[in-house]
N, CA, C and O atoms as a DFTB+ gen file, in Angstrom:
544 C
 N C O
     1  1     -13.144      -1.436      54.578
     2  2     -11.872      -2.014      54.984
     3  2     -11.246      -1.149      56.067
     4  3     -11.277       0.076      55.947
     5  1     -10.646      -1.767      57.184
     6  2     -10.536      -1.046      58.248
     7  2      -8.982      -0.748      58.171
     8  3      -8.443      -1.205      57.163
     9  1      -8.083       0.003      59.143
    10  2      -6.646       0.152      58.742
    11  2      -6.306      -0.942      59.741
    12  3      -5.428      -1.742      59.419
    13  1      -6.742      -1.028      60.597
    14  2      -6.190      -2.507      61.546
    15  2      -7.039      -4.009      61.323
    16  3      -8.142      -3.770      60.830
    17  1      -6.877      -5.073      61.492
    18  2      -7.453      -6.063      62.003
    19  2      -7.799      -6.382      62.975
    20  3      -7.103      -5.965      63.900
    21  1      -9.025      -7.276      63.373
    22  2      -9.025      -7.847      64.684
    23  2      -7.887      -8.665      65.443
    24  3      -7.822      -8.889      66.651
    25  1      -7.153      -8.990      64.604
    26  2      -6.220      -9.976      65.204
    27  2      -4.416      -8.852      65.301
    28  3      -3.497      -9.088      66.085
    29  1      -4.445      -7.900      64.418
    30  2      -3.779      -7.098      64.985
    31  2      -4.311      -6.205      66.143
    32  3      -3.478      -5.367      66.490
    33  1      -5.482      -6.168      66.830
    34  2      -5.824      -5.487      67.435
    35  2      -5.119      -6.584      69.086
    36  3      -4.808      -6.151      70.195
    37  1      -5.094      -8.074      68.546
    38  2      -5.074      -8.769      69.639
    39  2      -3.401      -8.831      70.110
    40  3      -2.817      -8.785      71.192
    41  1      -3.013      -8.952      68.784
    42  2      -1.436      -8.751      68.888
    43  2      -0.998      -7.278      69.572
    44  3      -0.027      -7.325      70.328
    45  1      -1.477      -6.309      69.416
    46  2      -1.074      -4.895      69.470
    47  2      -1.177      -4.529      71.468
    48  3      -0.505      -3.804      72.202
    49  1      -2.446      -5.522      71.738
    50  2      -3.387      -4.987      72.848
    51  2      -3.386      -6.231      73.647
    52  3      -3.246      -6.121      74.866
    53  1      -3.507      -7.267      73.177
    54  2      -3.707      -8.874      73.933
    55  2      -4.896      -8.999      74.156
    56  3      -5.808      -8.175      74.216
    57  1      -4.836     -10.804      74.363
    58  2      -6.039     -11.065      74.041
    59  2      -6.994     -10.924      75.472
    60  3      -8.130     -10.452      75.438
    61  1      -6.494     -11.297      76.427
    62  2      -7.036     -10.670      77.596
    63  2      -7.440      -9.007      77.771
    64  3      -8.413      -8.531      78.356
    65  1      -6.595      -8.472      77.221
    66  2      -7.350      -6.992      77.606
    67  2      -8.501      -6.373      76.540
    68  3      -9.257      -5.403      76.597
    69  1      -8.243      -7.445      75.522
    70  2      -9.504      -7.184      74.709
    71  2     -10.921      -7.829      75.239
    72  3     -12.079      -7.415      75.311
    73  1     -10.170      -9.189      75.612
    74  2     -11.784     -10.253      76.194
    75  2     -12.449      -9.315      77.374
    76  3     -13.672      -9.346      77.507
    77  1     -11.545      -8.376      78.339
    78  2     -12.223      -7.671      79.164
    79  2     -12.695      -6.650      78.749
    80  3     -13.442      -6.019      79.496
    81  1     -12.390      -6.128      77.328
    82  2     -13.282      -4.962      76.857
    83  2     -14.355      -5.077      76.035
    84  3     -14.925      -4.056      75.649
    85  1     -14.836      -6.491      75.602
    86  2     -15.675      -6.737      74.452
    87  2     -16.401      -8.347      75.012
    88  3     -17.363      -8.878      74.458
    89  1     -15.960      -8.685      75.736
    90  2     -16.732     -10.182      76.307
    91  2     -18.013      -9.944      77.130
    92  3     -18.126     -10.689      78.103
    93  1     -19.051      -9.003      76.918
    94  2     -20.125      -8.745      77.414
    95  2     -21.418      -9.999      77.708
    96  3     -22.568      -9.960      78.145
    97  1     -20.446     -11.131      77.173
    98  2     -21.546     -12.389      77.022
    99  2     -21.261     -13.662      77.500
   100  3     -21.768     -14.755      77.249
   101  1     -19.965     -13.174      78.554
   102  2     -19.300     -14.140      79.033
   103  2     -18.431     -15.051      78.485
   104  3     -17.881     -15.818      79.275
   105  1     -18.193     -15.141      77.377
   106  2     -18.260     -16.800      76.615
   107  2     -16.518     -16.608      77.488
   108  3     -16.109     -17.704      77.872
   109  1     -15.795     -15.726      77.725
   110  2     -14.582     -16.202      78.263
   111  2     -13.299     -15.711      76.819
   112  3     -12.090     -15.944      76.834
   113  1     -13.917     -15.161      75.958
   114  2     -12.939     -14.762      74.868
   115  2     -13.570     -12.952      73.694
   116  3     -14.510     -12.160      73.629
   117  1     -12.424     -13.197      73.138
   118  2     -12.872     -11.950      72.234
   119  2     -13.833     -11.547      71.365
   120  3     -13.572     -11.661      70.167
   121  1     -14.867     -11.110      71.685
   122  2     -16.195     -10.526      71.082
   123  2     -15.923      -9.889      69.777
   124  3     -15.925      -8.666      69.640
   125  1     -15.637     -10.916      68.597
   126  2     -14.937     -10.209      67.099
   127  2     -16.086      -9.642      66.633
   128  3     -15.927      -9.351      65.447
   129  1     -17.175      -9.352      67.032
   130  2     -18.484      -7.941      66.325
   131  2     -18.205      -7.494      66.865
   132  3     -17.868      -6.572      66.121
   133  1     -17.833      -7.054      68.159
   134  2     -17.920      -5.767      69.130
   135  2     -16.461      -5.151      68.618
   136  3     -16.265      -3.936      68.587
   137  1     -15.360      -6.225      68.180
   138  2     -14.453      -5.501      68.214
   139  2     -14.212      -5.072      66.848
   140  3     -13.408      -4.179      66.580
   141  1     -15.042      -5.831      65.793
   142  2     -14.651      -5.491      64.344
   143  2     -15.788      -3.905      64.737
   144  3     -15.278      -2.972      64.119
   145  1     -16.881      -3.475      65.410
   146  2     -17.576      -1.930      65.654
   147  2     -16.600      -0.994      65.835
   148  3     -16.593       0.187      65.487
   149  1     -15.619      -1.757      66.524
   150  2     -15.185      -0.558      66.727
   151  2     -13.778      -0.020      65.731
   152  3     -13.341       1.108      65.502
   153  1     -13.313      -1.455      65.267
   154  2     -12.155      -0.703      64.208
   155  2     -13.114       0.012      63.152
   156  3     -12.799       1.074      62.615
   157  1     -14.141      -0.562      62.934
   158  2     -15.297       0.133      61.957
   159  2     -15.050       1.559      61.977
   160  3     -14.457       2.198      61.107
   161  1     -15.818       2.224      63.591
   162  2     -15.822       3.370      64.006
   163  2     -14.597       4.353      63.752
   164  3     -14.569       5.564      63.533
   165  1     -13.683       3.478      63.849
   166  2     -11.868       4.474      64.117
   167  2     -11.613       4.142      62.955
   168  3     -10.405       4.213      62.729
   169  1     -12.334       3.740      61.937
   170  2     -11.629       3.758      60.426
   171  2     -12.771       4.960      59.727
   172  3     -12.509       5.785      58.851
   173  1     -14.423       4.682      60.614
   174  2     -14.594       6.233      59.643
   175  2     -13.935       7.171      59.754
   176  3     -13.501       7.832      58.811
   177  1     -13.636       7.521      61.641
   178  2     -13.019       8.954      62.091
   179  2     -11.652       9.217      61.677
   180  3     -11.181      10.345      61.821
   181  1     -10.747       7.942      61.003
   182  2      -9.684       8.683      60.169
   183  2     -10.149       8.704      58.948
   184  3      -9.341       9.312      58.246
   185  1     -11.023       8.352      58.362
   186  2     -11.548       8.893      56.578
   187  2     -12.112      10.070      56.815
   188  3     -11.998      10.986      56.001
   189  1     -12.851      10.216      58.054
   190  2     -13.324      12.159      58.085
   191  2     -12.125      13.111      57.731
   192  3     -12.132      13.948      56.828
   193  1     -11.014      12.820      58.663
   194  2     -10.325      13.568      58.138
   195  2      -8.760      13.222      56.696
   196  3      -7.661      13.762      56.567
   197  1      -9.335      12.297      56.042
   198  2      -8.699      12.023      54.857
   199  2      -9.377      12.904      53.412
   200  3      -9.266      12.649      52.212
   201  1      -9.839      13.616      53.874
   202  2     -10.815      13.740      52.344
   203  2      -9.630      14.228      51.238
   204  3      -9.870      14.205      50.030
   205  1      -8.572      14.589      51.675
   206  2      -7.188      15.228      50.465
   207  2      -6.783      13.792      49.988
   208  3      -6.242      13.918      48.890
   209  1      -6.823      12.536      50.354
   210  2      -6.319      11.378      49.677
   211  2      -7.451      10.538      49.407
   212  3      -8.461      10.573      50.110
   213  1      -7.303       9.692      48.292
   214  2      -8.014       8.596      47.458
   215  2      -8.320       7.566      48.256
   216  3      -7.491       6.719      48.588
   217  1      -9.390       7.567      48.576
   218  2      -9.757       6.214      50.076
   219  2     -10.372       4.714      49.229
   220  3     -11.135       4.614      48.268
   221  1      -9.871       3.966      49.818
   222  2      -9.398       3.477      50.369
   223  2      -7.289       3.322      50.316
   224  3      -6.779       3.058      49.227
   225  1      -6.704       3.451      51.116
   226  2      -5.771       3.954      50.993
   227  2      -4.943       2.550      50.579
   228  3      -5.230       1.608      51.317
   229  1      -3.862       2.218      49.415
   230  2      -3.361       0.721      49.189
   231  2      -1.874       1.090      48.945
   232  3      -1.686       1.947      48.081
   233  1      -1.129       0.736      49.376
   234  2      -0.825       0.100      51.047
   235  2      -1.410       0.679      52.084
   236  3      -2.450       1.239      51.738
   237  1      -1.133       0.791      53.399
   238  2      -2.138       1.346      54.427
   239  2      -0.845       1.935      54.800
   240  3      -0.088       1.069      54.362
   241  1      -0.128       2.793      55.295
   242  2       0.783       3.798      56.117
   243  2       0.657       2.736      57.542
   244  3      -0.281       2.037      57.926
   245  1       1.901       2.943      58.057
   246  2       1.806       1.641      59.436
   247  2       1.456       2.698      60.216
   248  3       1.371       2.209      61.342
   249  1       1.185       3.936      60.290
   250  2       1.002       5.263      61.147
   251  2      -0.819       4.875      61.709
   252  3      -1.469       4.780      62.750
   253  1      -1.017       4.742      60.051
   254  2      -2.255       4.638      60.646
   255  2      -3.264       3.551      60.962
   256  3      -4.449       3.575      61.296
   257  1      -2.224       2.418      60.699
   258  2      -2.682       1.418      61.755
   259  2      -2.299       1.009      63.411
   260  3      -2.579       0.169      64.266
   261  1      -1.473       2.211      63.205
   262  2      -1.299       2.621      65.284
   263  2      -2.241       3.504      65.826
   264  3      -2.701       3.511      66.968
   265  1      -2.473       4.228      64.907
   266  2      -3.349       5.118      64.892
   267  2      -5.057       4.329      65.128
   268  3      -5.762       4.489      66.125
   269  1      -5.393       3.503      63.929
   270  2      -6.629       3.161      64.265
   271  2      -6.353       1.866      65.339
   272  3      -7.424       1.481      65.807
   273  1      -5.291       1.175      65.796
   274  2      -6.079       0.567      67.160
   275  2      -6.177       1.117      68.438
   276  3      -6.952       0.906      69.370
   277  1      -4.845       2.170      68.226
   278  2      -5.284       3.641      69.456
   279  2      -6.807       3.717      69.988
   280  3      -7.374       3.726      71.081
   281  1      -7.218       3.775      68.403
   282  2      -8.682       4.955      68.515
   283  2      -9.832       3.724      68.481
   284  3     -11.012       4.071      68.502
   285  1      -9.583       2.642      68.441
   286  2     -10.701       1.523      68.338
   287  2     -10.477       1.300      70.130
   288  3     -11.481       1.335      70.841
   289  1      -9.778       1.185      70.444
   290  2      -9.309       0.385      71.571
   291  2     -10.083       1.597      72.661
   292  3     -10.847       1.259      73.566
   293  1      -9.678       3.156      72.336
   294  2     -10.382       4.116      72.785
   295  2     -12.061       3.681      73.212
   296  3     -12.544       3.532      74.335
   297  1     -12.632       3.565      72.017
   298  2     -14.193       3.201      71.487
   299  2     -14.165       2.173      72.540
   300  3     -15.125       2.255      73.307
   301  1     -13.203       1.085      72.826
   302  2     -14.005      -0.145      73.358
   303  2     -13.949       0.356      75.054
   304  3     -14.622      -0.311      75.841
   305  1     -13.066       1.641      75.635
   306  2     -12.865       1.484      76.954
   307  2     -13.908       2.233      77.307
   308  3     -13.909       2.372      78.530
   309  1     -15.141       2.991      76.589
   310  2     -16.027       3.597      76.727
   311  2     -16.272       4.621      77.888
   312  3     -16.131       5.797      77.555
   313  1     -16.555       4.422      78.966
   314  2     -16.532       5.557      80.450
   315  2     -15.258       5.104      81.285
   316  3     -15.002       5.778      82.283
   317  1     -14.474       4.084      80.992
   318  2     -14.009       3.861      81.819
   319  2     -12.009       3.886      81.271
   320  3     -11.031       3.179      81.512
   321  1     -12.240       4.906      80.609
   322  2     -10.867       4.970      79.954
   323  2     -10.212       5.516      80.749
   324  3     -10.563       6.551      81.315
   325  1      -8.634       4.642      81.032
   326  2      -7.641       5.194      81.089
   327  2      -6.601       6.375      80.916
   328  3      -6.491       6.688      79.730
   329  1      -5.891       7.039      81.684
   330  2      -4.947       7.941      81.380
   331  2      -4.308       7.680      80.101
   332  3      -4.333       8.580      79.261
   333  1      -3.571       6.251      79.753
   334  2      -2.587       6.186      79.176
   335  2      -3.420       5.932      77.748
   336  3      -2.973       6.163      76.624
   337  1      -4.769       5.388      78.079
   338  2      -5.591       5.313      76.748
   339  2      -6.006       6.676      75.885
   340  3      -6.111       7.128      74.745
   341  1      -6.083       6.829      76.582
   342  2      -6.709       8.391      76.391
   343  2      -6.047       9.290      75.737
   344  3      -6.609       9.795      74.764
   345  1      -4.518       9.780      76.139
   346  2      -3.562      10.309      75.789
   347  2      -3.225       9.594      74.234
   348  3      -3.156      10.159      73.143
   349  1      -3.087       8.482      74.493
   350  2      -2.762       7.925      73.001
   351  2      -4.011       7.766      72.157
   352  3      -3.827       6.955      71.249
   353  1      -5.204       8.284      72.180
   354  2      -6.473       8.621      71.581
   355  2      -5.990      10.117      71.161
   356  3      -5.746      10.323      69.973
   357  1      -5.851      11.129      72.081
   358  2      -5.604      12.255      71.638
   359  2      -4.649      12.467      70.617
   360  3      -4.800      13.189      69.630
   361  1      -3.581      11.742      70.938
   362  2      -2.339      11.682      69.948
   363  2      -2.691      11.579      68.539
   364  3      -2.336      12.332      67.631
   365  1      -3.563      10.371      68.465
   366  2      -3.918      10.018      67.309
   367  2      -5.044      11.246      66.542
   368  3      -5.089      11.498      65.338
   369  1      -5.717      11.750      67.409
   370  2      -6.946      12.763      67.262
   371  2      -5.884      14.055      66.528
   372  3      -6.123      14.524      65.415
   373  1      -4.709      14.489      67.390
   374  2      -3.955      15.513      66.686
   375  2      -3.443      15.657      65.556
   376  3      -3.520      16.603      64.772
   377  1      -2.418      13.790      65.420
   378  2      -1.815      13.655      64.221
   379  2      -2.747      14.057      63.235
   380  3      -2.533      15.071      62.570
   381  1      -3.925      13.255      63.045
   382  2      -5.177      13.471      61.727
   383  2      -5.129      14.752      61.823
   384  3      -4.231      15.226      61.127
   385  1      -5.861      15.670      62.527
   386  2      -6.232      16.960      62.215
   387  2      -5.041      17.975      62.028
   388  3      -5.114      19.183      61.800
   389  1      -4.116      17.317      62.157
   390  2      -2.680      17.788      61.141
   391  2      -2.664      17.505      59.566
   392  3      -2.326      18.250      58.647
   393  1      -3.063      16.400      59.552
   394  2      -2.913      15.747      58.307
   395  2      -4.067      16.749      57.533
   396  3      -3.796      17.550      56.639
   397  1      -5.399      16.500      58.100
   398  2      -6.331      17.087      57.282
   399  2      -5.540      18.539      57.321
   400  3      -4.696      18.235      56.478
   401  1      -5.215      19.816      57.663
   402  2      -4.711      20.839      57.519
   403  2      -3.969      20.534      56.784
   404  3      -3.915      21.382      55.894
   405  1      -3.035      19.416      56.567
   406  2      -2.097      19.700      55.304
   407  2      -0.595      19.991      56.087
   408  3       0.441      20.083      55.429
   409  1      -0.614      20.083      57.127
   410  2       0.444      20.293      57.989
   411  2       1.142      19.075      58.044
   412  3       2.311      19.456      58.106
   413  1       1.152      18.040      58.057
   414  2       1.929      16.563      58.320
   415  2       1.107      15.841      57.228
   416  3      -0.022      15.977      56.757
   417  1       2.274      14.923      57.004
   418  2       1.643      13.892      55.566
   419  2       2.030      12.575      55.929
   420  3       3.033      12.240      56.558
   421  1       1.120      11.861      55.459
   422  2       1.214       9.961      55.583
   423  2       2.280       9.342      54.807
   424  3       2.404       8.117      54.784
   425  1       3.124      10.197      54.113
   426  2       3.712       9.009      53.613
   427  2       3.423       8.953      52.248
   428  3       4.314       8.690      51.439
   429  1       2.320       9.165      51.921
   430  2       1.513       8.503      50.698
   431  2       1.517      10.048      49.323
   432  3       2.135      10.981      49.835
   433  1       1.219      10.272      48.470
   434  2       0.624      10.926      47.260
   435  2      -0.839      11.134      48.113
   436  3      -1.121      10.736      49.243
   437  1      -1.740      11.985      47.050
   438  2      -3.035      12.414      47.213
   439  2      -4.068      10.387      46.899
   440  3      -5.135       9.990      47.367
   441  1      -3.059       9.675      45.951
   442  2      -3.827       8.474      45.305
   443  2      -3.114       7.377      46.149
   444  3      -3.689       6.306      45.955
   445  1      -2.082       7.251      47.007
   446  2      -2.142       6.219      47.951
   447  2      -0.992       5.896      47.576
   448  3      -0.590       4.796      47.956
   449  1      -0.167       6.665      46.787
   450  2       1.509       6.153      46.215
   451  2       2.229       6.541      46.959
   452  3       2.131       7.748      47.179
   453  1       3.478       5.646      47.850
   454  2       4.517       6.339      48.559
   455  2       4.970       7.109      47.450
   456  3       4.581       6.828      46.316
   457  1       5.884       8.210      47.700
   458  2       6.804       8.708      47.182
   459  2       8.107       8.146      46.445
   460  3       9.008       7.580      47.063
   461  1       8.115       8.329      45.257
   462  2       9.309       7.748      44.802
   463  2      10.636       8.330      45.526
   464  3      10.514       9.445      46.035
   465  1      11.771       7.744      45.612
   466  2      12.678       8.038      46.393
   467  2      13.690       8.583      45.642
   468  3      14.565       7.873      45.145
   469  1      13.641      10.290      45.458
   470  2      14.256      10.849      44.733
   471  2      14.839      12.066      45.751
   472  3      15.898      12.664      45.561
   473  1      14.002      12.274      46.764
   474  2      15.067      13.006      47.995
   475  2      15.575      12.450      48.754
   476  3      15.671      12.854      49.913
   477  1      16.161      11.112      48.239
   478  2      17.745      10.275      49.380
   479  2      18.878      11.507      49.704
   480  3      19.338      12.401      48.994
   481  1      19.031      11.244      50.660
   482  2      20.431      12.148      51.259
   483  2      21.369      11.480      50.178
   484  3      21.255      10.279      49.933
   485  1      22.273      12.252      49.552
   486  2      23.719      12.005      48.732
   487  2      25.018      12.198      49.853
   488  3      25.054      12.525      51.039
   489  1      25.786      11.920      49.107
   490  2      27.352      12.425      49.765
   491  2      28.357      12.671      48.620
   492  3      28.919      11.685      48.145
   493  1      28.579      13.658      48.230
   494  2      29.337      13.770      46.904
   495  2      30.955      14.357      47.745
   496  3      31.043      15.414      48.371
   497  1      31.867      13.556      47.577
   498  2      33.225      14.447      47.830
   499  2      33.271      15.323      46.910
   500  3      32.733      15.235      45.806
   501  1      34.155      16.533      47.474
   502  2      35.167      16.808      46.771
   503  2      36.831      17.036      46.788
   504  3      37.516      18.051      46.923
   505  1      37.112      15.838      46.620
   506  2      38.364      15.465      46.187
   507  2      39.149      15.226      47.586
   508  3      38.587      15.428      48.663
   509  1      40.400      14.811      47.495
   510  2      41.121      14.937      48.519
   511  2      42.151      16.003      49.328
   512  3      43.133      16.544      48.821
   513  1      41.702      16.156      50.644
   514  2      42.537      16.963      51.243
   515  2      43.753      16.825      51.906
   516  3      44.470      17.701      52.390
   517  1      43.945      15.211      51.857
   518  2      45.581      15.365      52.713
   519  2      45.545      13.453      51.541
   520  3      44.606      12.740      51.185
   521  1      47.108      13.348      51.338
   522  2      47.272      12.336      50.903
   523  2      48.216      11.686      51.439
   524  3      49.132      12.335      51.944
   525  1      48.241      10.613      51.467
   526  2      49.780       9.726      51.733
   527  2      50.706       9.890      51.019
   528  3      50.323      10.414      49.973
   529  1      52.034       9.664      51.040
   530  2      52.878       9.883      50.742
   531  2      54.156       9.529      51.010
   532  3      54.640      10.057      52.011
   533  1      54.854       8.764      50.381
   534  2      56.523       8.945      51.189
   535  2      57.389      10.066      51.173
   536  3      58.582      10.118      51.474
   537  1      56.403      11.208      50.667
   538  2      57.701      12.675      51.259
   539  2      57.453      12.748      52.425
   540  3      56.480      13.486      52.579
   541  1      57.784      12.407      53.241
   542  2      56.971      13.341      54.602
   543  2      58.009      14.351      55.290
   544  3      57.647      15.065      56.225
């Protein structure tokens, strides 16, 4: 199970800039094997560095489904990647190898549980410092 879909990949990226990265056969549209290879690919290289959490991960963190069409979309521009692709490949390459160090966290428990929400910010007064009044 991959962290993105093909069809979030189309929403995320469009369907034209996918048909020009995966239409190797002409037909004029999106090559869904070429493109399901490659969320394939960018879903092992974030389980390489997941091994501290319970994989398959349920819910999926929305991190790292920016993350894996970053890094699929990477895979599909092959020699001919972009600045702006690229950079947001690396991005994604850093966040993980944060995560695997233990330095930044998904969101999730070691088993795929958000966090119960027990560190909400509070606001507790205490008491009042000026009051109304008709002495004035």
């Amino acid at each position: 199970m991959g962290y993105v879909t093909p069809q979030g990949m189309v929403d995320r990226f469009g369907r034209n800039e996918l048909t020009q990265l995966t239409d190797t056969n002409n037909t004029g549209d999106v090559d869904t094997s070429a493109l399901q290879k490659a969320i394939d690919d960018a879903t092992a290289f974030i389980d390489s560095h997941l091994s501290r959490y319970t994989l398959p991960l349920s819910p999926v963190p929305a991190v790292l489904t920016r993350y894996c069409g970053d890094i699929a979309r990477y895979y599909l521009y092959d020699d001919a990647v972009t600045d702006a692709v690229q950079a947001r490949y690396k991005d994604a390459e850093a966040f993980l190898a944060a995560v695997a160090k233990g330095t930044r966290a998904l969101g999730v428990d070691a088993a795929g549980v958000p966090p119960a929400a027990t560190n909400a910010a509070q606001m507790v007064g205490g008491g009042r410092v000026f009051a109304r009044s008709d002495d004035y």
